[in-house]
N, C-alpha and C positions, 0 to 999 in steps of 0.2 A: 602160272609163273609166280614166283616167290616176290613180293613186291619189296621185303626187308632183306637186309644184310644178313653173311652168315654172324656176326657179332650178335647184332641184335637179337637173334635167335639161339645163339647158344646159352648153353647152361653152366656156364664153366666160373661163376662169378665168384662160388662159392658160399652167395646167400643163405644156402638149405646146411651151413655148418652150425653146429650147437650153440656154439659162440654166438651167430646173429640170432639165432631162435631164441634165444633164454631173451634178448631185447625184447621182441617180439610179444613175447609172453607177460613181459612187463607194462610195456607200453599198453597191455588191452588190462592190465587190473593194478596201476603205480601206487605205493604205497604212500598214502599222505597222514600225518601224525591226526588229525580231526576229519577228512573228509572217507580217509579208506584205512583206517588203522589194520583190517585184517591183509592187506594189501602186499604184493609182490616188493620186495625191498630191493634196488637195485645196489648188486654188486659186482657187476661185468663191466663196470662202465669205468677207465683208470682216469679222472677225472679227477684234478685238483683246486677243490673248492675252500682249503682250510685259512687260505690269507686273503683274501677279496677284499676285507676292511683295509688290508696296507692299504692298498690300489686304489679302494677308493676313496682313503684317505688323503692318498697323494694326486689323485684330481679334485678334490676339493680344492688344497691347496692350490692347485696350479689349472684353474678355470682355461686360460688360455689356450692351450693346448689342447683340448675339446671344444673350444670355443672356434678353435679356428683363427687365431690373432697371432699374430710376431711385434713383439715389442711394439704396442696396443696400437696395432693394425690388424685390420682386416685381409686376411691372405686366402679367403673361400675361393673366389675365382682361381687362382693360382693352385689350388689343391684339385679345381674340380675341372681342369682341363685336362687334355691329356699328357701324361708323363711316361717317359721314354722306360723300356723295359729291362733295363739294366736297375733302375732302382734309388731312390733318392739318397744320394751321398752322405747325409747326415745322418741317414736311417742305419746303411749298410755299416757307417762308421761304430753310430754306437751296437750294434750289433755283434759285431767283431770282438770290441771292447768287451762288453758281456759276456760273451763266449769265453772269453779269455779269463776274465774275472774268478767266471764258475769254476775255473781249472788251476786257482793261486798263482793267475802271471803267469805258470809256468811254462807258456807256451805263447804264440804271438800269430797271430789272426789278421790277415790285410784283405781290406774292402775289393782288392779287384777281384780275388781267387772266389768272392761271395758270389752264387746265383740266388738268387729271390723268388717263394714259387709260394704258392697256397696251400700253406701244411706241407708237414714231412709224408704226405701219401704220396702229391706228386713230387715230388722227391725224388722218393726211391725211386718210383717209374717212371722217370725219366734218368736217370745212372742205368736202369735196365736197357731202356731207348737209348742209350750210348754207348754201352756197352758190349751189351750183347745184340746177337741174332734171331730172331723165333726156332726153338728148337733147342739151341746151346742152354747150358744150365749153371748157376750158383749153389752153391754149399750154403746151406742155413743149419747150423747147431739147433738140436733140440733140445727141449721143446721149444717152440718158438710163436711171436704172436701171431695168431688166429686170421687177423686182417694182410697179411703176405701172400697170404694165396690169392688173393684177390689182386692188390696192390702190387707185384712185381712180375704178374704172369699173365691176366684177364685179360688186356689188351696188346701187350707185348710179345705174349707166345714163348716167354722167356720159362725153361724147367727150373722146380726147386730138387736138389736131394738132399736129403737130410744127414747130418754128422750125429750120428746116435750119441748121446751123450745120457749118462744113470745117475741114480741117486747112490749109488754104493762111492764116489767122490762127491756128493752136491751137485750134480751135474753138471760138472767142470770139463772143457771141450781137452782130449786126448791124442795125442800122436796118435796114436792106432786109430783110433775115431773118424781122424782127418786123413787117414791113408785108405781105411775101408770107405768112406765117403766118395772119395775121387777116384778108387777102383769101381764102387760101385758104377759112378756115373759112365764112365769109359766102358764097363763090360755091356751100359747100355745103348753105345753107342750116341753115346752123347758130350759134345765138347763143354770143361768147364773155362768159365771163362771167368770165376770166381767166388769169395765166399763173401757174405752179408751174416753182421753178428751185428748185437742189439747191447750195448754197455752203456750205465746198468741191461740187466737183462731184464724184458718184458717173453714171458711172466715169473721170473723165479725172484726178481727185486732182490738181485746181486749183484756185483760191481766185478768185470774181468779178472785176474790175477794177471800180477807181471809176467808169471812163466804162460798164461794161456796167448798174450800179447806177442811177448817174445815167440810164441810156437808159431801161430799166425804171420806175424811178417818172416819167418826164415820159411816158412812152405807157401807162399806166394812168392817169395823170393827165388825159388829152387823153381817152383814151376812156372815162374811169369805168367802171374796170375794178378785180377783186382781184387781190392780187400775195401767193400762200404764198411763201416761203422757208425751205426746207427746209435748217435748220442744224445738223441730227446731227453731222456734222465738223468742229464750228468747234473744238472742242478738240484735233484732230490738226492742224494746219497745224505744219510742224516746220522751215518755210524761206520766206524771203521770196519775191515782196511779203508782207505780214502780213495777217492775215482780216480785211476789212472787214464788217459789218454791217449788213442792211438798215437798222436801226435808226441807225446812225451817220449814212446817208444821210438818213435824215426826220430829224436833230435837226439838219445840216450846210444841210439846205435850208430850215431852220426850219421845220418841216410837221409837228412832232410832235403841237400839238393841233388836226390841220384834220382833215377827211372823206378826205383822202388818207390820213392815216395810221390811221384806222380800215378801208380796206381791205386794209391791211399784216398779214399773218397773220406768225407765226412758228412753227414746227415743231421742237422737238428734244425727245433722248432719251440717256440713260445708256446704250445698249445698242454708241456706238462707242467716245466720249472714256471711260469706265470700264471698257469691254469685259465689259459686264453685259447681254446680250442677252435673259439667263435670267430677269432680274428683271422684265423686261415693265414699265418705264419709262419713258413719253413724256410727252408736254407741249405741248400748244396755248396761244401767248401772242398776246392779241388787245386792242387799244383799242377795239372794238364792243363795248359792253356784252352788245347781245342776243346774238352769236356767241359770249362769254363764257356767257352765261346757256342757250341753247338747246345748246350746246357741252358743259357742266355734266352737262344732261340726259342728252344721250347717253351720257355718261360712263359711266352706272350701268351700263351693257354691258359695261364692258368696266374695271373700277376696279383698283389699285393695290392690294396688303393692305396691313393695315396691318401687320403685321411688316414686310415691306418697307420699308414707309416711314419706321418709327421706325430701323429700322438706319441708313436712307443718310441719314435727318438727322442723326442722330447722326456719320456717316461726315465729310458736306459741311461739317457747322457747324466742322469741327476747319480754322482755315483755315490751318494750319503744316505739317497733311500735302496739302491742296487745294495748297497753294501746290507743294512737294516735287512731290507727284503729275504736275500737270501741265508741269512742267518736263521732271522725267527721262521720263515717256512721249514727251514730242516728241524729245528726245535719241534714244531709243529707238526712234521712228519714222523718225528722219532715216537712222540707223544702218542699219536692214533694208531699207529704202528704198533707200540706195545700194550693198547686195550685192545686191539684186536688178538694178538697173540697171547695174552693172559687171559684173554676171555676163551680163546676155543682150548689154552691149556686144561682150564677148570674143566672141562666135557670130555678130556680124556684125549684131545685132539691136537699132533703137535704141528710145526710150520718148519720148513725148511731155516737158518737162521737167515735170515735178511740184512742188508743195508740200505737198501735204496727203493724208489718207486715208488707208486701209490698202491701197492699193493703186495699179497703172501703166497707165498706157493706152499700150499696147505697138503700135506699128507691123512685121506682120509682112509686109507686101504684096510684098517680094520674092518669099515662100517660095510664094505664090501663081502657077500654074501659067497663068493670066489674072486679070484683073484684074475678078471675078462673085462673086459673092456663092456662088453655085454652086459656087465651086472654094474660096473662104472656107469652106464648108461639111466641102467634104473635107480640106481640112488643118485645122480643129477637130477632124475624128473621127480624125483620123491622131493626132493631142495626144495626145487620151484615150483611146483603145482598144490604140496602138501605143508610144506615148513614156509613159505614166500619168499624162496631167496633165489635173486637169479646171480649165481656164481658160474667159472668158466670150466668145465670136466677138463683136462689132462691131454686127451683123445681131441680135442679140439685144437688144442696147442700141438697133438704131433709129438706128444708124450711115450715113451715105450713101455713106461710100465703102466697101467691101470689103476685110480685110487686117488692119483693127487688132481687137488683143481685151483686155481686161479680166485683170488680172494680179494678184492677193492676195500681200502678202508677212508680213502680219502674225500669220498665223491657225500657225506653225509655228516650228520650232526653228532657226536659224542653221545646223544638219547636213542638219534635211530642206531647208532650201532649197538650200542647195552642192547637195543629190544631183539636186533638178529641172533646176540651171540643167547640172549634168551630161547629163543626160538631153535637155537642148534644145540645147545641144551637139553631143549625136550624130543628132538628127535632121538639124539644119543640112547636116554632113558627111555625110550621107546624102544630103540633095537634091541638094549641091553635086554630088555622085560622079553620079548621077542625071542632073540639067541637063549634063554635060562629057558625062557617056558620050551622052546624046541629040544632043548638037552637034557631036559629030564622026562620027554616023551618015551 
């Protein structure tokens, strides 16, 4: 007799994909500027480390707040009892606020429609757990990130199909894209009960167009359907066009108080625009009461402390360092952003054009020996085992064409990066030497 569950037994987590392996690979040889200089450089990781000084600059200033005091009192006890799972008012308030900020006012965000969850992982699944059925399925635009397989299907049962989307537009999501998508899922006998898009997009670090927006809500409209929007990045956009908003769309197409806009979900989390990943901060914003209300529920799985919470109110409500903050990190992002992309222009290597994220969606398909996923494979394991880079293959994201891969620039020091793009430099001058010496055999 089987003494473990069929969960725990299955293999469906999607561990054994590229994406976790390249960690993997890291984590047993990490590259340290003095103790492993020949070492694996991590680039999989979308991890924004480049304004830490604001932050803690602004706890210096403001001790109390990690101290634990309200107007120099001591309020420990009161943080370390237990607090109800709905979420501390002041928390959710500046929160809201925040949200609202990143997006120029132009949109208005209220604390009751907020659920509070630990990270945008459970998040998303839990919009899956109210959504959907085990079996029924969501549309996710390719390529798309790596951790969704895990995150909105592993425990839920819930199918992804992919909306093929190419590089011959940028890989901008298409009426036809979005018609063969929803045929596709139907001929396989599977009900959609919606699509999940990532704006900015993780991994291409581009920001939606109004016309891919507007496509979206008029074919969930037509087929009364839900539409997540997953907006962890809307505070890194660091270059034009500017992030548009689901939210702007349903107030632009006057739909804010209809049934359309109750199936508009919204997703974000502290973990990219603060680079607070450790805090396990996320946020499901919904005009469905009950999805709010059974949303709530789920929460208690997976809640926020409330030390956490009173800090980053106290953090958000300050809106003169909110303002500061989010300024100089898109400065900040713009900046590494274009050493990383000047650096693999010089080797011959260009990037999709970007606005946003901490990272590039890098066209590498020259370097590629044919044009397979197959050969995609072996120039990833040549990155990381021979050049020390763990970057993300293409084929891991759920990419159709073979060659482009996923490119972090934010998670390191302006030295470690000069040393990677050095390092993909000589591999370049490697093939090149390589493809000549072959062609004049």
């Amino acid at each position: 007799m089987n003494l473990l569950s069929r969960k725990a037994m299955c293999n469906s987590h999607g561990q054994d994909s590229s994406y976790f392996l390249g960690w993997q690979e890291y984590e047993k040889n990490p590259y340290h500027h003095l103790h492993n200089p020949s070492g694996i450089i991590q680039m999989g990781l979308a991890e924004n480390q480049l304004s830490f000084d604001l932050i803690e600059e602004w706890l210096a200033k403001n001790p109390d707040s990690s101290g634990f005091r309200k107007s120099d009192k001591l309020i420990f006890r009161d943080l370390a009892l237990f607090q109800d799972y709905h979420g501390l008012p002041s928390f959710k308030k500046a929160m809201v606020d925040f949200m609202a900020e990143i997006r120029g006012n132009k949109v208005e965000f209220l604390p009751d429609k907020l659920v509070l969850t630990a990270g945008s992982t459970p998040a998303n699944e839990t919009l899956m757990f109210c959504l959907a059925e085990p079996g029924e399925a969501f549309l996710l635009p390719t390529p798309y990130y790596p951790g969704f397989d895990r995150d909105l299907k592993w425990r839920t049962g819930v199918e992804i199909v992919p909306i093929h989307c190419n590089s011959s537009n940028g890989f901008q999501i298409t009426k036809s894209a979005l018609n063969n998508a929803y045929k596709t899922a139907i001929k396989s006998n599977l009900r959609v009960k919606g699509i999940l898009v990532t704006n900015p997009s993780n991994p291409l670090g581009t920001t939606l167009t109004k016309y891919e927006l507007n496509l979206l809500i008029d074919f969930i409209s037509k087929k009364h359907l839900h539409l997540i929007s997953d907006e962890i990045y809307s505070g890194t956009v660091f270059d034009s066009p500017e992030f548009i908003s689901v939210m702007d769309i349903l107030n632009n197409k006057k739909l804010k108080k209809t049934k359309v806009s109750n199936r508009v979900h919204i997703v974000y989390s502290l973990s990219k625009d603060l680079g607070l990943p450790g805090f396990r901060v996320g946020a499901i914003y919904s005009n469905d009461e009950t999805i709010v209300a059974a949303a709530t529920k789920m929460s208690s799985f997976g809640l926020v402390s409330s030390q956490t919470q009173y800090l980053l109110a106290c953090m958000l409500s300050d809106k003169k360092f909110t303002k500061k903050y989010i300024s100089e990190n898109q400065i900040r992002l713009r900046k590494r952003q274009e050493q990383l992309v000047s650096g693999l222009r010089a080797s011959g290597i260009s990037c999709l054009k970007g606005n946003a994220g901490l990272f590039s969606w890098v066209d590498m398909t020259h370097l590629l020996k044919s044009k397979t996923f197959e050969d995609e494979m072996d120039l990833w394991k040549k990155i990381v085992y021979q050049v020390g880079l763990n970057i993300s293959p293409g084929s891991s994201c759920h990419c159709v064409e073979p060659g482009w891969f996923r490119v972090c620039f934010a998670n390191m020091s302006e030295e470690t990066l000069d040393l990677a793009m050095r390092r993909v430099h000589e591999l370049v001058q490697v093939e090149y030497k390589r493809e000549t010496h072959l062609s004049l055999l």
